[in-house]
VONU-813968 format. One record per residue: residue in one letter; z, x, y of N, C-alpha, C, O in turn. Coordinates in steps of 0.1 Angstrom, whole numbers, plus 5000, padded with zeros to 4 digits. Layout:
BEGIN
['a',[Z,X,Y],[Z,X,Y],[Z,X,Y],[Z,X,Y]]
...
//
This chain:
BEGIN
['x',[5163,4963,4961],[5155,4959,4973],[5140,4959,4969],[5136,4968,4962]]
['x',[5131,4948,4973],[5119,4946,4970],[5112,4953,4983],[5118,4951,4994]]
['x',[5101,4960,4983],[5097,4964,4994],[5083,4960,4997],[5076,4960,4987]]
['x',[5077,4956,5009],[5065,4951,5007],[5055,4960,5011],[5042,4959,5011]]
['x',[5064,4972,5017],[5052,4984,5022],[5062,4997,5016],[5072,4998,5009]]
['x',[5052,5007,5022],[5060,5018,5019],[5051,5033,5027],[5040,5037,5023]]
['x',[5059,5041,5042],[5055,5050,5047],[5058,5063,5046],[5052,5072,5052]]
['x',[5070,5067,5037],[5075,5075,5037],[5069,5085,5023],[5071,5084,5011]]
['x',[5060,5095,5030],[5053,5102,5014],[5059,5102,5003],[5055,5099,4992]]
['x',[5076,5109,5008],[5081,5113,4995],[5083,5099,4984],[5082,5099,4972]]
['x',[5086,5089,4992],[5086,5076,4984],[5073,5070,4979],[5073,5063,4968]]
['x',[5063,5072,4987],[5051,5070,4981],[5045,5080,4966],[5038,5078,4956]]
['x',[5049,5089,4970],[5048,5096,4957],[5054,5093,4947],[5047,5093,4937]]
['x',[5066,5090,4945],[5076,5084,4936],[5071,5071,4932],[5073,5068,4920]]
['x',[5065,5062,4938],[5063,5049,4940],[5049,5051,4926],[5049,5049,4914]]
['x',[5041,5054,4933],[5028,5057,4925],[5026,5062,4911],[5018,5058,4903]]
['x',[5039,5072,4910],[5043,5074,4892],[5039,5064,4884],[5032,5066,4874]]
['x',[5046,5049,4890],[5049,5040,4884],[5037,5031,4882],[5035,5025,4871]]
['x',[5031,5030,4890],[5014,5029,4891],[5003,5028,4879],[5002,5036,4870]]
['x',[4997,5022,4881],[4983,5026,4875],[4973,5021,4879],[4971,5009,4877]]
['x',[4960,5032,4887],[4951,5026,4895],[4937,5019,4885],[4930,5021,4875]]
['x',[4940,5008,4901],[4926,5001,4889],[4912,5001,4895],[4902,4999,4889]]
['x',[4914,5005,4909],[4901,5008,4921],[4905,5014,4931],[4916,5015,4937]]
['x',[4889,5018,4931],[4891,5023,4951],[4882,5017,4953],[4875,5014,4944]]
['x',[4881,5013,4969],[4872,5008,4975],[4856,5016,4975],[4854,5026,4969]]
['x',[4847,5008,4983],[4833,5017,4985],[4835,5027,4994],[4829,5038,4993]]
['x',[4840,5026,5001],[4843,5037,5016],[4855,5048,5008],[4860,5058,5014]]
['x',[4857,5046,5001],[4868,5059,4993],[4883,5056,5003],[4889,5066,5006]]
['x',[4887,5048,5007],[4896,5051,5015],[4912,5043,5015],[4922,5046,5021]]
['x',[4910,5032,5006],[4915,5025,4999],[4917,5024,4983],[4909,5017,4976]]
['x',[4927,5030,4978],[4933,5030,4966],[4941,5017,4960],[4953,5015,4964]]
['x',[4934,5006,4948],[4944,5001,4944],[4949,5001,4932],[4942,5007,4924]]
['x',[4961,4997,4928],[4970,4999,4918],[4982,4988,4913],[4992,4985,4919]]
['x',[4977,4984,4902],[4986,4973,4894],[5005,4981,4888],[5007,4992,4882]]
['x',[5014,4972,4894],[5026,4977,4883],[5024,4971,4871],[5023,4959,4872]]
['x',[5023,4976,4858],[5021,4971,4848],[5035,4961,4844],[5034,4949,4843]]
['x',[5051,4970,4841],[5062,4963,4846],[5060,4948,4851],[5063,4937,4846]]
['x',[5056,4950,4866],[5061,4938,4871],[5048,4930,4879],[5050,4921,4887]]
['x',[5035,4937,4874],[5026,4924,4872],[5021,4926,4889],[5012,4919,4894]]
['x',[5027,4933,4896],[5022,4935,4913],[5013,4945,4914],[5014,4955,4907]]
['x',[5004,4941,4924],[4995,4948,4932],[4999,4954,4941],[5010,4952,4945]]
['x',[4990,4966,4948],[4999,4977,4958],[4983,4985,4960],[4975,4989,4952]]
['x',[4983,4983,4973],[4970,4992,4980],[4976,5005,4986],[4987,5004,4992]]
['x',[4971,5015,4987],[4972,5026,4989],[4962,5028,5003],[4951,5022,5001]]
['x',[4964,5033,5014],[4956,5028,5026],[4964,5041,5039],[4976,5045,5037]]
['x',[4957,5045,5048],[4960,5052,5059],[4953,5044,5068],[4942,5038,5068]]
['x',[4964,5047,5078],[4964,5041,5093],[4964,5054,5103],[4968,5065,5104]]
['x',[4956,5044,5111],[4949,5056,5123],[4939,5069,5113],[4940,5081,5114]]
['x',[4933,5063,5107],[4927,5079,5099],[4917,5085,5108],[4914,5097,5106]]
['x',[4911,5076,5120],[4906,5088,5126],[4912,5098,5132],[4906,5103,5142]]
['x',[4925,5103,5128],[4933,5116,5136],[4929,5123,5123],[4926,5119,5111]]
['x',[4931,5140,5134],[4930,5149,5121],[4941,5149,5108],[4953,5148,5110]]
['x',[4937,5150,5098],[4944,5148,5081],[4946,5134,5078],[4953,5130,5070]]
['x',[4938,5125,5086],[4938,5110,5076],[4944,5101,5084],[4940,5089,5085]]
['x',[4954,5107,5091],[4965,5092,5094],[4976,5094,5084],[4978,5102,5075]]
['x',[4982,5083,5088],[4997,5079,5079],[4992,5073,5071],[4985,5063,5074]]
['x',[4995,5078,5054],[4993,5071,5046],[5006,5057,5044],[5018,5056,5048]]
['x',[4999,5049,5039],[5007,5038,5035],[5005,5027,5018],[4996,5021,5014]]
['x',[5016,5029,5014],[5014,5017,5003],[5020,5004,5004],[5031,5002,5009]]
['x',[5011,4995,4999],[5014,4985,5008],[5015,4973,4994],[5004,4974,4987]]
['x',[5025,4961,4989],[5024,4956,4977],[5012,4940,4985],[5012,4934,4996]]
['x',[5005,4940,4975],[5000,4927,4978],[5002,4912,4972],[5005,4913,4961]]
['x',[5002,4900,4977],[4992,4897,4991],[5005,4907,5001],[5017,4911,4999]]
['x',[4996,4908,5011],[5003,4912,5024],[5008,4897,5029],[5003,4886,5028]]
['x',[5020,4902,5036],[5030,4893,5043],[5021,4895,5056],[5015,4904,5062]]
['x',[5023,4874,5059],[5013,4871,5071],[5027,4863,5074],[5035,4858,5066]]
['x',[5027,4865,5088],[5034,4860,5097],[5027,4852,5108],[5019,4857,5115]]
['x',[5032,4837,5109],[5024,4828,5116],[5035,4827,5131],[5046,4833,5133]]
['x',[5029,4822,5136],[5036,4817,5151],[5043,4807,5146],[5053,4805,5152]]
['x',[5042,4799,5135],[5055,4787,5133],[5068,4795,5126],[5079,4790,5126]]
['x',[5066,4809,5120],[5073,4815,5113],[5088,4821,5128],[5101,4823,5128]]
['x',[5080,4822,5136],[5091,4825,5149],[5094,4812,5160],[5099,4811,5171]]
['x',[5089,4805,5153],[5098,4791,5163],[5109,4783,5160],[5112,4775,5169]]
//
């Protein structure tokens, strides 16, 4: 299974092993990371962080999947 995100820590942790970061953004809040393997990108990123402890972390493989209004007609 190819995955294009990923919410679940424990899999995020496992996921990131495989990792090797190549940046963070200026705002520190954004982690990214190439698979050497298989040549993909994967941002490391929390949603909703203004709750207390960050938010839900998320890894996410890039480009991000964009979904158009022709994609549902």
């Amino acid at each position: 299974m190819h995955l294009s995100f990923i919410c679940n820590q424990e899999q995020i942790n496992i996921k990131i092993k495989s990792l090797s970061k190549t940046s963070t953004s200026e705002d520190g809040w954004i982690d990214f990371y190439i698979d050497k393997v298989t040549n993909e990108n994967w941002l490391l990123t929390r949603y909703d962080s203004e709750y207390q402890g960050g938010g839900l972390q998320v890894l996410k493989r890039l480009p991000d999947i964009q979904a158009t209004y022709r994609d549902w007609e």
